[in-house]
C-alpha positions, 0 to 999 in steps of 0.5 A: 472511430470506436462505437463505443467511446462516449465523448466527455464521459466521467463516471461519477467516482471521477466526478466525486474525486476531481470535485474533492480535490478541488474543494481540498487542494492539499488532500494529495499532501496529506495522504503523502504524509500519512504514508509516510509516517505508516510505511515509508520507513528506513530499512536497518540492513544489519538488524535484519541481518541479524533477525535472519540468522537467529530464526530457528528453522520451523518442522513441516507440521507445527503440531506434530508431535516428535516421537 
């Protein structure tokens, strides 16, 4: 047994976050859907493909000046 374990120990942010959930069953829902609508999105290969190839390589130094 490890002199530092505290048995039945929950910081506050823990209690905080199980308290909220219960309080708001759905709360796990709805940040999956707000995920969803910000990042989960479908990647277009071929236009990306595309913006790839019309890159234009860029010069070590931006602003220097071409002699």
């Amino acid at each position: 047994m490890s002199i530092f374990r505290r048995p039945h120990y929950q910081s506050e942010v823990t209690q905080f976050i199980e308290q909220l959930k219960a309080e708001k069953p759905d709360l796990e829902a709805q940040q999956r859907a707000g995920r969803a609508l910000l990042w989960d999105k479908s990647v277009d290969r071929s236009a990306w493909e595309e913006y790839r190839e019309a890159e234009v390589p860029q010069q070590p130094y931006v602003y220097q000046t071409h002699a």
